[in-house]
N, C-alpha and C positions, 0 to 999 in steps of 0.2 A: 902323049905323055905316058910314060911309063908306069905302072899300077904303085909301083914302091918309091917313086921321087917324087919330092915335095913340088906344088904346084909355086907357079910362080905369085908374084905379088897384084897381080893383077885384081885389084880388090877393088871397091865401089863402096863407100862410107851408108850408112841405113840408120833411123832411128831405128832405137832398138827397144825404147816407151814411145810410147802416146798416148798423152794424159787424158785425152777426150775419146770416147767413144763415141763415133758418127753415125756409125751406119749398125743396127741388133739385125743379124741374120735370123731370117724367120725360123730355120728350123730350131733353134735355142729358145727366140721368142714363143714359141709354139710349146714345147717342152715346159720353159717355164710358169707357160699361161697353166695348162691343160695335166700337168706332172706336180705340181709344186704351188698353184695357187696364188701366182706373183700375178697381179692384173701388168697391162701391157707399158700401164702408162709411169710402173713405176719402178720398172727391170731396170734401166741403163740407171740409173744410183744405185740400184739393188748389187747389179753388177760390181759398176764400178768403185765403190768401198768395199768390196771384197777381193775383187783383181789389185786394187794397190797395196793392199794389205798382204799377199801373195808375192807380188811382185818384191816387196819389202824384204819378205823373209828368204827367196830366193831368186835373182834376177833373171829365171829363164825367158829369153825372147818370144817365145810362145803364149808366154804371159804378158810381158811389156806390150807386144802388137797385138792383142786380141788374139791369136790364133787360136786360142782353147773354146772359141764360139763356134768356130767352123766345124767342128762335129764331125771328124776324121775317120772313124770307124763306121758309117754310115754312110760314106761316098767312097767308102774300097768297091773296089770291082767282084767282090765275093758277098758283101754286104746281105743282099737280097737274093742273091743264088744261093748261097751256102752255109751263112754263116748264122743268120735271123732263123732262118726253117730249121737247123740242126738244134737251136736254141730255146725254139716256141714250146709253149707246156702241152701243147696235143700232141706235140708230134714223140713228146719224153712222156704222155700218159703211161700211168700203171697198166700192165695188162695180169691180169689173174693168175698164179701162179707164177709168174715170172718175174723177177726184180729189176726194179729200174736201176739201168748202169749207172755206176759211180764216178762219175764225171765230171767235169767243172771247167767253165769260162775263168781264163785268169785273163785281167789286164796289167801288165806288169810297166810300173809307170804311169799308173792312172793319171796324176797329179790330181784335179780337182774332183774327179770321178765323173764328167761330162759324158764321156762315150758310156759308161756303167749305166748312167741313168737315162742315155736315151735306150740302149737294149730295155730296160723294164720298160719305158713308156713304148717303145714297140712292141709288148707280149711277150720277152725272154722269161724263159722260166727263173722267180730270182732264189729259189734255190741253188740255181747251178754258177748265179752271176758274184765271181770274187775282183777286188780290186786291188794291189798291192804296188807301195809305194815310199824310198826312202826316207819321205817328210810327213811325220806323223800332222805335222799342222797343216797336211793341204788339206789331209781327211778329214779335217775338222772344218775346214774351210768349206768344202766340198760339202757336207750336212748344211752350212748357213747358205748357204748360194740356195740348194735346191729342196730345204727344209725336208728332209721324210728319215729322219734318225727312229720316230717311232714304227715305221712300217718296213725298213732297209735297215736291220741295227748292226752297227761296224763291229763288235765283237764275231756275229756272225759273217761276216763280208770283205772286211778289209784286213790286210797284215801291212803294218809301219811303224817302226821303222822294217824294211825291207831292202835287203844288199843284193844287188842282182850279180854280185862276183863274193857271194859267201855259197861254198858247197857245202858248209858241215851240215851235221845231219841232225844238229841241235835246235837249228833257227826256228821264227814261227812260220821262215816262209816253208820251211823245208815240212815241218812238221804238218802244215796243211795243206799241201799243193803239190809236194814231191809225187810223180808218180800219179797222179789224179786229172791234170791237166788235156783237154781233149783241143781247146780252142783256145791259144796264146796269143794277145794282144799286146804289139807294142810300137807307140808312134813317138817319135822323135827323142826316141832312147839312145839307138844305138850310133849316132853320129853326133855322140859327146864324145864318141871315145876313138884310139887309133886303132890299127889290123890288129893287134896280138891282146888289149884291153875285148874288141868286139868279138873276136876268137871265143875268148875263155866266156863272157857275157853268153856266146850262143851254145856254150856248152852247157852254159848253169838252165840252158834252156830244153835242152834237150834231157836234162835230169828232169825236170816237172812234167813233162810230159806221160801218156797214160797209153800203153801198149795195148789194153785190153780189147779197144774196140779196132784195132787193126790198123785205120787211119787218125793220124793228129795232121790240125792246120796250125801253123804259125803266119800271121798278119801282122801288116803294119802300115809305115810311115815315115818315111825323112829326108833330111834334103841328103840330096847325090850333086853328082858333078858328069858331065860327059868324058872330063876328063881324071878317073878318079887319082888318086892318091892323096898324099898325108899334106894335110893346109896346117898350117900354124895357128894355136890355138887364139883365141881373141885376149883375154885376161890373164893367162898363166903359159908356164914352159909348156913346152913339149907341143903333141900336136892331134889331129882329128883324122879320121880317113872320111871319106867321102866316096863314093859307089857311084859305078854305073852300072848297068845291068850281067856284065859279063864280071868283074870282079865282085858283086854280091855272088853270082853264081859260086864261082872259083870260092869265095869262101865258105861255103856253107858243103861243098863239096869236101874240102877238105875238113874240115869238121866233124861232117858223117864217116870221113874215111879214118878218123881218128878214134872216133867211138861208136862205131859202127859193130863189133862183136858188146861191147858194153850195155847195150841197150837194144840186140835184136834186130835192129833195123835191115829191113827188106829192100826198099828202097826211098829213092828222092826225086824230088819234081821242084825246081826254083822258078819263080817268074818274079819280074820287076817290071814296072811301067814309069817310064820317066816321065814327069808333065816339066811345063812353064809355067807354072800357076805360081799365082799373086804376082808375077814378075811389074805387072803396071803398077801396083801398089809399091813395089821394089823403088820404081823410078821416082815415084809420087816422093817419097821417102828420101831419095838422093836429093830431089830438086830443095825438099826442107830442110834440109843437112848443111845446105850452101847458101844461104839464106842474103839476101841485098840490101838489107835494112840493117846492117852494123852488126850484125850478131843476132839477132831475135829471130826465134824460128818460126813458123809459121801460127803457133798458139801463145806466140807474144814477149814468151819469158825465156831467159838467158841461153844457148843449148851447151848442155851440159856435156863435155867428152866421156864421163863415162857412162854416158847411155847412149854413144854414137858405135856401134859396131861395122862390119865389112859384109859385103855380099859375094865372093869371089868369080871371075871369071868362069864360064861354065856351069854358072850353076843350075842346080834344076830342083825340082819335088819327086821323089820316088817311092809310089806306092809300090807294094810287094808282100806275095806269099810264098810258104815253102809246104809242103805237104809232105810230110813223112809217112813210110808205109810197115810197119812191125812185122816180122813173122810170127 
């Protein structure tokens, strides 16, 4: 399939809520236990009145299926090579005479601040750790789930509302993050949007960014397709691109080669990794979608169409960095 023609209909129906939480993956469990003072036995209500209350205010699927447990910035493949060690307070100690660079972790997209606060219970220095996000109410959400507003205070930490396609130089993201950015986090951001919306998104990215220290990493998360091109969007017109490893490359190529005298840039290094991950859950999901009992889906009560969305043919999970080098 061509990178620029729309994929066929080859789609596969998914819940896209699930009202019960089954199964608390320990590293969240862990977090909450050990970060936040939630005993073990009373996290999955703790959770889930604050996930449907999320859910309410904006239907992302990552929310509906739990995905915001699974702790996404912590199982990249740079996580513990590159990304925690660049991050820890010894390794940014003051040394005498010399100033500690001015640098800072953005996650652009936080939604509930999950990956923000396992970097602090890992040791990141949380000076350097910012969160930024277009719904000022996940950040609020994000303080009841993991309780530490008096130790993590979002004046200092968070910017929301946040537009990851405003360039002026007015905004609060601009004003605190333009330019200062060393380590950009962003998981299942950029495949809301099509080639030309996710263009201009990695340009606003490439603005935040901080030349000083010579190297910037950009990280993430989202679903790809082997076969990439533009799917048709679930709920509204228009449509979504979807990546495979060679058209992430190719855009972020172009990109650089766009604003490449703009900002200095030396050079670029792109990787992606495609998984199958959750794909059994995927099925798990299709088989409750189609349900033999009249209608009733496997937690009893009526299934609703619009919490049933598609898994498209080809689909995959792709983790991915880009490393940029300044002169």
């Amino acid at each position: 399939m061509s990178d620029n023609q729309p994929a066929s209909n080859g789609a596969h129906q998914i819940q896209l809520f699930r009202p019960e939480l089954k199964h608390l993956p320990s590293s969240i469990s862990s977090l909450l236990s050990s970060y936040s003072g939630i005993p073990p036995e009373q996290q999955k209500e703790h959770i889930t009145s604050i996930r449907n209350r999320a859910y309410k205010s904006y239907p992302y699927p990552c929310l509906g299926r739990w995905r915001f447990l699974d702790l996404d910035l912590a199982s990249h493949p740079l996580y513990q090579s590159d990304i925690l060690p660049m991050l820890k307070e010894e390794a940014t100690a003051e040394v005498p005479g010399v100033d500690k660079p001015d640098w800072i972790f953005l996650d652009l997209g936080c939604c509930l601040g999950q990956d923000v606060r396992k970097l602090l219970f890992d040791g990141a220095d949380p000076a350097r750790i910012h969160g930024a996000d277009l719904r000022p109410e996940f950040i609020d959400m994000g303080y009841e789930l993991f309780k530490d507003e008096a130790t993590f205070p979002r004046i200092a930490h968070f910017i929301a509302p946040a537009d990851a396609f405003d360039f002026s130089t007015d905004s609060e993201l601009s004003k605190k993050c333009d330019g200062r950015v060393r380590i950009l986090h962003s998981t299942a951001v950029f495949h809301l949007f099509n080639w030309d919306e996710q263009v201009a998104m990695a340009r606003r990215c490439l603005q935040l960014l901080t030349s000083k220290c010579g190297r910037a990493l950009l990280c993430g998360g989202q679903v790809g397709n082997v076969g990439a091109g533009e799917f048709a969007r679930r709920r509204q017109e228009g449509t979504r691109f979807r990546h495979n490893e060679e058209s992430w490359k190719r855009m972020w190529e172009d990109v650089v080669h766009m604003d490449r005298e703009g900002h200095n840039i030396k050079a670029l290094e792109v990787h992606s990794v495609m998984e199958e991950r959750n794909m059994d859950r995927f099925r798990q999901d299709l088989e409750a979608s189609h349900p033999r009992d009249g209608g009733k889906t496997a937690e009893g009560s009526n299934t609703d169409q619009r919490q049933i969305g598609s898994i498209e043919e080809g689909f995959r999970w792709m983790k991915w960095w880009v490393w940029i080098d300044f002169a």
